[in-house]
N, C-alpha and C positions, 0 to 999 in steps of 0.2 A: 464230608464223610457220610453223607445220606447215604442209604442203600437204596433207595431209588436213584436209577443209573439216569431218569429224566432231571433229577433235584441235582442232581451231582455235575452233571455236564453243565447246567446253568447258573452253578457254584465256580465251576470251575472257569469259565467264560468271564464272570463279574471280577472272577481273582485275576487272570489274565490283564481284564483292561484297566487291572488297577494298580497291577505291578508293569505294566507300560507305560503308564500318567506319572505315578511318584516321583519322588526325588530319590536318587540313588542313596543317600545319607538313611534317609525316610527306611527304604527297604532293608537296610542295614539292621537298622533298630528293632527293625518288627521281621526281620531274619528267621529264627525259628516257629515264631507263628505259625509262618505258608511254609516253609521248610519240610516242617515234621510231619504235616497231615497227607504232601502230596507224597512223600515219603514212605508212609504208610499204606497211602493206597495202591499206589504202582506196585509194592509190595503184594499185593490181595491176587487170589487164584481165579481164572474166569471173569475177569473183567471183558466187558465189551469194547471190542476193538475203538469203534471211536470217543468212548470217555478215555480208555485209554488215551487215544492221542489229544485230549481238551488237555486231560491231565501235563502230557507230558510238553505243550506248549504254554501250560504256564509256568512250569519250572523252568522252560527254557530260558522265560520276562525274565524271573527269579538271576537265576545264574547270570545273565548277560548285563544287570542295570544294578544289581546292587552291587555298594560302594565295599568293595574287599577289605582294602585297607580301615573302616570301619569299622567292619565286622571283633568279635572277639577277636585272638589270636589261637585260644583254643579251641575253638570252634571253625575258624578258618580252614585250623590245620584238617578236621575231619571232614568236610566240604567232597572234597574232589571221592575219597576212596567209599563212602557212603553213595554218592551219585551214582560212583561208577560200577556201584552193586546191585542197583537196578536196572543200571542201561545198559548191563552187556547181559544180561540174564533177555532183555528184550532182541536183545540184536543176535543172538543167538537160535534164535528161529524165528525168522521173519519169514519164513513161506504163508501167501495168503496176507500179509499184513505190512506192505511195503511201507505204507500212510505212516504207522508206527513205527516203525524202523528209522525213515528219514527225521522223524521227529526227535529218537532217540539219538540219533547222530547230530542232531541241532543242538541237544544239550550237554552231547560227550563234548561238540566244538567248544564249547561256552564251559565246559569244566577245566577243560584242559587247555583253552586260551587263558581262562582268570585265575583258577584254582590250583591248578597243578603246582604254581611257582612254591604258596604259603605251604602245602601241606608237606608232612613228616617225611624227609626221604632218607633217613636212618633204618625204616621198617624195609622190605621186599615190596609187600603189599601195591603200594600206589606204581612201582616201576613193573609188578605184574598184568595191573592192568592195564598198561598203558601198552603193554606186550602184545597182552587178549585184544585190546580193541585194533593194533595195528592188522591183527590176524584176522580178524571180525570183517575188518577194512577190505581190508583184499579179497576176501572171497564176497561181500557186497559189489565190487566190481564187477562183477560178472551176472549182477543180477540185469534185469529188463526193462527194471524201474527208470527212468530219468535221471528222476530226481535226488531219487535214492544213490545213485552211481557219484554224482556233482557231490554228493556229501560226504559219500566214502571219498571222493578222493580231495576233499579240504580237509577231512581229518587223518589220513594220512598225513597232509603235506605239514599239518600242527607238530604230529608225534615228532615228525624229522624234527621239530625244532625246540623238542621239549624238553632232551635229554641228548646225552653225549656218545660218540663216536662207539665206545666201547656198548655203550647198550643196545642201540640201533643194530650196529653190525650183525648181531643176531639173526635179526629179520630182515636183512638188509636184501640177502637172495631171493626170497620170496614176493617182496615187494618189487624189488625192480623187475621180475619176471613176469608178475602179472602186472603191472604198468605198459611195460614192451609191448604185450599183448595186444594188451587195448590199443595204443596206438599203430601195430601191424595188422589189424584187423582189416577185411579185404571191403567191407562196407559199414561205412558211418552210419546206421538207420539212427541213433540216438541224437545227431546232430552235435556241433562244433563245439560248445560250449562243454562236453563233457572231453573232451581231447582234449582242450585247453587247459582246463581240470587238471588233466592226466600229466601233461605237459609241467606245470605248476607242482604236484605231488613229487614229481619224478627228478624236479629241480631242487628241491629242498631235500630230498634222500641222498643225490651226488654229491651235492656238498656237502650237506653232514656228514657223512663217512667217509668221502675219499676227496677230500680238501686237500689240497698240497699242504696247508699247514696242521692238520690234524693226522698228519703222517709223516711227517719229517723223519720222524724217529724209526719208523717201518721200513721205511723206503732199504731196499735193496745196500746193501753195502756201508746201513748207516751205524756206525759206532754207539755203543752203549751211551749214557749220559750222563750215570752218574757211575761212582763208587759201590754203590748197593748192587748194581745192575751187571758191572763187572763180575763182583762175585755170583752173584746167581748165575750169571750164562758159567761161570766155568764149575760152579758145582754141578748144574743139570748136566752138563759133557761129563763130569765124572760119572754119578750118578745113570747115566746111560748107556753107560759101556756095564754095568751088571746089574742090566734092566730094570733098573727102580728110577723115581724120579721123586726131587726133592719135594718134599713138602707131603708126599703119601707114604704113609708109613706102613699101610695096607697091602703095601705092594703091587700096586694097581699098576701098570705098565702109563708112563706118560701120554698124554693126548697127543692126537698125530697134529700138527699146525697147520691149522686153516679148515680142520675135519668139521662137520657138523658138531652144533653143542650141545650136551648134555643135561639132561634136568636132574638134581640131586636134591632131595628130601623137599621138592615143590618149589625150590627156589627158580628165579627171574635165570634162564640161558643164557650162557658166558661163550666169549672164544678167545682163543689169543688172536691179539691182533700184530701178527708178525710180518716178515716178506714175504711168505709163501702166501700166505691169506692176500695181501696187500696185490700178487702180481693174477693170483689170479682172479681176484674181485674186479679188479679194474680190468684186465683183460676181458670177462663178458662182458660190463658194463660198455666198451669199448663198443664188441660185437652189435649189443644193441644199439647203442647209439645209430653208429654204421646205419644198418638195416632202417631205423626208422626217419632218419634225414636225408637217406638217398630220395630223388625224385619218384610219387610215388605211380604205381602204375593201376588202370582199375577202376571199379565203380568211385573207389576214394575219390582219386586224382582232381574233379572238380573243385571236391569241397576243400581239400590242401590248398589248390590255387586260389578259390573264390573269397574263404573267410578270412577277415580279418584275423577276428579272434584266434586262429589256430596257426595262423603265421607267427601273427604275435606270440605264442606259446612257444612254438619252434624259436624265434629268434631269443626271446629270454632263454630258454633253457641253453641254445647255445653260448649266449655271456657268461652264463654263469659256469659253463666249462670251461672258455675262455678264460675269467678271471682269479677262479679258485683252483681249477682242476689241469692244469697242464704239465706237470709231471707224475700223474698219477694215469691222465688219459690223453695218450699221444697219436704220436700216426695218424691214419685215415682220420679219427673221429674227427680230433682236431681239425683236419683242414675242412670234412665239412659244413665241422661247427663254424669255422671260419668263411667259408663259403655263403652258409644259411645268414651272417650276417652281413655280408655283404653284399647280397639278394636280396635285404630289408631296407639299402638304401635309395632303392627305386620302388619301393611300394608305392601302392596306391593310398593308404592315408599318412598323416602324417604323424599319430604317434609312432606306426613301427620307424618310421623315416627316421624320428628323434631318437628313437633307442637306439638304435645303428652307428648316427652317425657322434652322438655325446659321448658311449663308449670308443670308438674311433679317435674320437680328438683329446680323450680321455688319457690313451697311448702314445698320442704324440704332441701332446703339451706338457703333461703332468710326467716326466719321469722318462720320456723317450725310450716306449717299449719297442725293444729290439727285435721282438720273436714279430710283436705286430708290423713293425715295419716291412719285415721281412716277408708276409705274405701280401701284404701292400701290394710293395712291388713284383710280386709273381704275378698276384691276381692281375696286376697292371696290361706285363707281359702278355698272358693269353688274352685280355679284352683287346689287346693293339693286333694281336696275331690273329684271333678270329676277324677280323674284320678282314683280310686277306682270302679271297676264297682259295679252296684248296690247289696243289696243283694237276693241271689238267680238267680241272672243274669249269664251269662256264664263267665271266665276270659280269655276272647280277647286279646290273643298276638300278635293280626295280628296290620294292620294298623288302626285301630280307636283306639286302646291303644297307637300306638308309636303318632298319632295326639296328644292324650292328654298329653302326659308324655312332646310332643314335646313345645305344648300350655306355660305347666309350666314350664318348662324349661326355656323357653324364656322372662316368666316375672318375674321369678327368677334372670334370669341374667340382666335384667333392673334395677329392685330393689337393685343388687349389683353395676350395674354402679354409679346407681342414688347416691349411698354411697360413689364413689370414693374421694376423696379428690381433694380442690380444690383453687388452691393459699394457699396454706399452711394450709387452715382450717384444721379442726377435721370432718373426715369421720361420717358422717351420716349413725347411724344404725335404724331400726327399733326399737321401745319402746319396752320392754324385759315384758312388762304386756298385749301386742299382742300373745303372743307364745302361749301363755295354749292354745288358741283353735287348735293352729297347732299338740299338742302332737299324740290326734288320728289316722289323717292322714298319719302321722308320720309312726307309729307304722305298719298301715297298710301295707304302703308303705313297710316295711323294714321286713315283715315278711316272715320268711323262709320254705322251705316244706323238709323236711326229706327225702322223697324218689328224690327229685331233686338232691339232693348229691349222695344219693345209683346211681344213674343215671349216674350222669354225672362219675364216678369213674367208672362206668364197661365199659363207654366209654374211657374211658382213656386206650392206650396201651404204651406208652413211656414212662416211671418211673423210669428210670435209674440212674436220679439225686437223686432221692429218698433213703432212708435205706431200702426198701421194694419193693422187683422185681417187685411184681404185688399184687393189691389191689382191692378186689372186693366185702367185706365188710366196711359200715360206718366208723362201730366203730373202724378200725382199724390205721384210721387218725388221733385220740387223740394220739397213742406213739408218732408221728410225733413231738410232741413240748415236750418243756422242763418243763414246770410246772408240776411236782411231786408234791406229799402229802408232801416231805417230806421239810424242813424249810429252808434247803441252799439253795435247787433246786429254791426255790420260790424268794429266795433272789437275787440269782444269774440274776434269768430272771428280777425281777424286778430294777436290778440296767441294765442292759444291754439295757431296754427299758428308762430308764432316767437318762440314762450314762451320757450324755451334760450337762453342768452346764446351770442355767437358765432355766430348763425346756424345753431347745429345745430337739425334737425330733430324731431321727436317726432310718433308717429304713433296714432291712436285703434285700438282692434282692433273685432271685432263690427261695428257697422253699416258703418263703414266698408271692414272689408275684403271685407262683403258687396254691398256696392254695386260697389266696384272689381271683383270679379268681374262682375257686371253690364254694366257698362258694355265692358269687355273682351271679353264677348261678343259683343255690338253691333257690332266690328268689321265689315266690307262684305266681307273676305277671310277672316272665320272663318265667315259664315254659322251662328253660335250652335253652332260648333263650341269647348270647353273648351278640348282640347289643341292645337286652331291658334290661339288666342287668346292662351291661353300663350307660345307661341312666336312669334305676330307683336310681343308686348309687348315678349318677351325680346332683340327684336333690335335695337326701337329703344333698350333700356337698352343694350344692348351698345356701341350706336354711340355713346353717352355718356362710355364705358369708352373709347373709339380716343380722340375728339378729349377736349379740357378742356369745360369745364362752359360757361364764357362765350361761345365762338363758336356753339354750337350755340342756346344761349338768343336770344343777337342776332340769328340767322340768322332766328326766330320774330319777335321782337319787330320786323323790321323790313321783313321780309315784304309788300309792298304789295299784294296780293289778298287778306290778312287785312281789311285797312282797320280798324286798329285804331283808339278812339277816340279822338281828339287831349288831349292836356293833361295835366297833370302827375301822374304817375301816384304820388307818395310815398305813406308811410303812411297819414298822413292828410290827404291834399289831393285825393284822387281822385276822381272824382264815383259816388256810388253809384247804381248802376242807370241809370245813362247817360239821364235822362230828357229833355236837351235834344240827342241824339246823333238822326240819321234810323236808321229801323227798315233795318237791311242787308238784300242780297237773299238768293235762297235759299244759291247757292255759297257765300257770304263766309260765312254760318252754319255752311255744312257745313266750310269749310277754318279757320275761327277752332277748329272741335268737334277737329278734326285737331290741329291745332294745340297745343291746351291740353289734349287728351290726351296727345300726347308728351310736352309740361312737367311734367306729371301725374307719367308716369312716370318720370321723369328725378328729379323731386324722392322720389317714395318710393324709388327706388334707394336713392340718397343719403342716408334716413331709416334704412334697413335697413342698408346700411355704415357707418353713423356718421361720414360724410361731413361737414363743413362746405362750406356755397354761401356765397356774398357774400349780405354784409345785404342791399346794395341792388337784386340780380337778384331774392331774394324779395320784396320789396317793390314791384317790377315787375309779377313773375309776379300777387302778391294785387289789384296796382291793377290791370292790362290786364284782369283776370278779375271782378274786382266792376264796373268800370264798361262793361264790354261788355255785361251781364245787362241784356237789353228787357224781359223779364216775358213771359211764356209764356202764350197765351194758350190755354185748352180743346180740343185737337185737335188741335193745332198741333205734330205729336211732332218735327218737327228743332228748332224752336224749344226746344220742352223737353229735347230731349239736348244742345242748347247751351249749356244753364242747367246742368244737373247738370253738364255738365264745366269748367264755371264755376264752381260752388259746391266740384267735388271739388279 
């Protein structure tokens, strides 16, 4: 309390680093000591900016390390609305004096993280200023400061959490408005860390107000709840029809619902929190949302992509709409909330990675959330269909096909973790009434080009393993296997492929897995490229790994562009070589080739994992594929790439 501002800063300074050493018990006791002086002084007219800010960094020590529960109780209780009658008087004109400001905001955090809880909330008083400083708050947003903006918006993101639904709502427009702001803002000069900020404020205001379960009661069409409530909606309907409303006797005409609120004799601003308020709160908040999770475009665009911290921002605030807010904020926002999380599971570090995919598995272990599943698998859909170039578009082998194949790949193999097993549970598959839209993509994916085999065979010079020195037509691939016309031969092969009892698998090496490469090539989207070959193979196994083994088979087998051949397809009752079947046209060739190369792959996965299939899906797979074989006629190379992926 020197009036020398030189004695006073270096009073203030030794109090500082001695309420930073204590013991929080320590500080408790000796509580009003440094309390009341600093109290007093922040009180005093023309103080010099930086004693002021010594000052107001020691009370911060003050507020943030002593022990509350400690403290008196009636002294506790006065705590917070004493502080907070200094520090909004500071924050109140900060032009010229930001240093002060950020400082005063350091100790609003620290009142209103420790103190807010104890003090009296019977009076107006402490819910007024918690009002003042949410207002204080949002127009420091807008200051230039850094540091100052990082602070306003942790003490925003405290008020969201200090007080309930009905007090917030107040300021709830204002806040989210200039939040939006800040993050539509067309350049970041302030840098990441204050969007994340923003991000963080703006997540804590959503859910406090518009929680799915802090509206239940609001929500559109929802029936009163109790008995008391019954009666009030039907007196206010009486009452409204000769314009008075209950409860004023004054005569004041009813408040419009969801109007701006009123201040009456200095009290804390009210609203009803009705449907009307409810659709249309949520409806802007929607809008923003929208506008600030779309991809952004601009000087921004970098820093969205670059930083960490502001992805991480975006994808939290997205769960947290996700997990509180989906029937209060639907449509677009949802899906891009939905989207923004699922763009955090290919990040580049690994916390967003874990936030992503823990809520993820979160949905589909704990509780089998159905809305999540259900963009799951949409999202699934477009990552299988982008990988498709458009039609009429060129077929890009280069690196913007290996991007996508890469894309899906990756949340192919998410969706398989996500299925793993877990403390003994039962592996989580995808719903098997998801697949039908995968069929097409499928097919795409898995279709074969004729001359890519003629191709890739005249490249081929080392055939020695072979029966055949050198091979330079297609069709001369089919002698290669053993499936004849004629009835042993077919028996023979098909007991040699389901020789294992159980239905497990066994698989040849050598010829076989040189042919499989072969054929792999042939792909229409690797263009006899190895490592896209590789990787268009790898994804239809993957999508084997999401859904079970039997939806994805049926989805084949029942296929009606395949035109498969009718009749009974057992062990041995199938017809070999389809000789009374009409010769199909070219497509049904090329989409059956599709076809029974996915099967293909699907079954050597399953050889290579030591998987068990159903006896009678292989027994399927071997009939649809022996009695589909027309016989290949000299030239005819899609017919012959029909047959070898019949024989494989």
């Amino acid at each position: 309390c020197d009036p020398s501002a030189a004695e006073a800063r270096e009073a203030a300074h030794e109090l500082a680093r001695y309420l930073g050493a204590a013991a929080p018990a320590e500080l408790a006791a000796s509580f009003d000591f440094a309390f009341a002086p600093l109290f007093q002084r922040l009180g005093e007219e023309g103080l010099a900016g930086p004693l002021r800010e010594d000052l107001l960094t020691a009370l911060a020590g003050l507020l943030e390390r002593a022990d509350v529960a400690a403290v008196k109780p009636e002294r506790a209780r006065r705590v917070f609305p004493l502080a907070m009658e200094r520090l909004l008087t500071l924050l109140e004109a900060p032009a010229g004096a930001e240093e002060v400001a950020t400082a005063a905001l350091r100790c609003a955090e620290a009142a209103l993280a420790r103190w807010y809880e104890p003090c009296e909330k019977a009076t107006e008083l402490p819910r007024m200023q918690l009002g003042f400083l949410a207002h204080l708050s949002v127009q420091l947003l807008e200051s230039a400061h850094r540091d100052l903006r990082l602070r306003a918006a942790a003490a925003l993101a405290l008020v969201a959490k200090a007080e309930d639904a009905d007090t917030l709502a107040a300021f709830y427009p204002g806040v989210c408005t200039s939040l939006a702001k800040l993050l539509l803002q067309g350049d970041f000069k302030l840098g990441s860390k204050v969007v994340a900020a923003a991000c963080g404020a703006w997540r804590a205001w959503i859910v406090s107000v518009l929680a799915d379960a802090r509206n239940a009661a609001t929500a559109p069409g929802a029936a009163p709840l109790t008995l008391e409530g019954l009666f009030k909606e039907q007196n206010n309907r009486a009452a409204a029809g000769l314009g008075l409303a209950l409860g004023a006797p004054d005569g004041r005409p009813p408040p419009t619902p969801g109007a701006a609120p009123r201040r009456d004799g200095g009290k804390l601003p009210r609203l009803e929190r009705d449907a009307c308020w409810l659709a249309e709160t949520s409806g802007r908040t929607a809008e923003a949302l929208v506008a600030v999770l779309r991809l952004p475009r601009g000087p921004s665009a970098a820093m969205w992509a670059e930083k960490a911290s502001v992805r991480c921002g975006l994808i939290e605030l997205s769960l947290a709409v996700l997990r509180h807010c989906r029937a209060t904020l639907g449509g677009e926002a949802l899906d891009l909330c939905f989207d923004t999380v699922i763009s955090g599971l290919s990040d580049q570090t690994e916390q967003n990675r874990a936030l992503a995919f823990e809520f993820l598995r979160s949905c589909t272990t704990s509780g089998f959330d159905t809305e999540i599943q259900r963009r799951l698998a949409e999202h699934l859909v477009r990552v299988m269909r982008d990988v498709i170039p458009p039609k009429g578009g060129s077929l890009d082998t280069g690196s913007k096909l290996g991007h996508r194949l890469a894309r899906a790949e990756g949340f192919l193999r998410f969706l398989r973790e996500l299925g793993s097993r877990q403390g003994g549970a039962e592996a989580w598959r995808m719903p098997a009434h998801h697949a039908g839209a995968l069929l097409e993509p499928l097919l795409q994916l898995c279709s074969l080009d004729p001359q890519g085999l003629e191709r890739t065979l005249r490249d081929e010079r080392s055939l020695a393993s072979l029966p055949i020195s050198a091979i330079s037509q297609a069709e001369s691939l089919v002698d290669l296997f053993p499936y004849g016309h004629d009835g042993p031969a077919a028996d023979r092969a098909r007991e040699q492929l389901l020789g294992c009892s159980g239905g497990r698998l066994q698989v040849d090496g050598g010829e076989a897995h040189r042919v499989r490469e072969w054929v792999s090539r042939s792909l229409r989207l690797a263009g006899g490229d190895g490592a896209l070959a590789a990787s268009l193979g790898g994804v239809a196994v993957l999508l084997a790994g999401v859904f079970s083994a039997e939806p994805l088979f049926s989805l084949v087998f029942d296929d009606p562009q395949c035109q498969w051949p009718e009749g009974d397809h057992g062990p041995f009752a199938s017809s070999l070589g389809a000789t009374g079947q009409p010769h199909p046209s070219g497509p049904v060739v090329q989409r059956r080739s599709a076809a029974m190369y996915a099967m293909t792959a699907w079954i050597d996965a399953a050889c290579e994992d030591g998987a068990a299939l159903p006896r009678w899906l292989l027994d399927h797979c071997v009939g649809l594929a022996l009695s589909s074989r027309a016989g290949a006629a000299p030239g005819d190379a899609q017919q012959v790439l029909h047959d070898v992926c019949a024989s494989r």
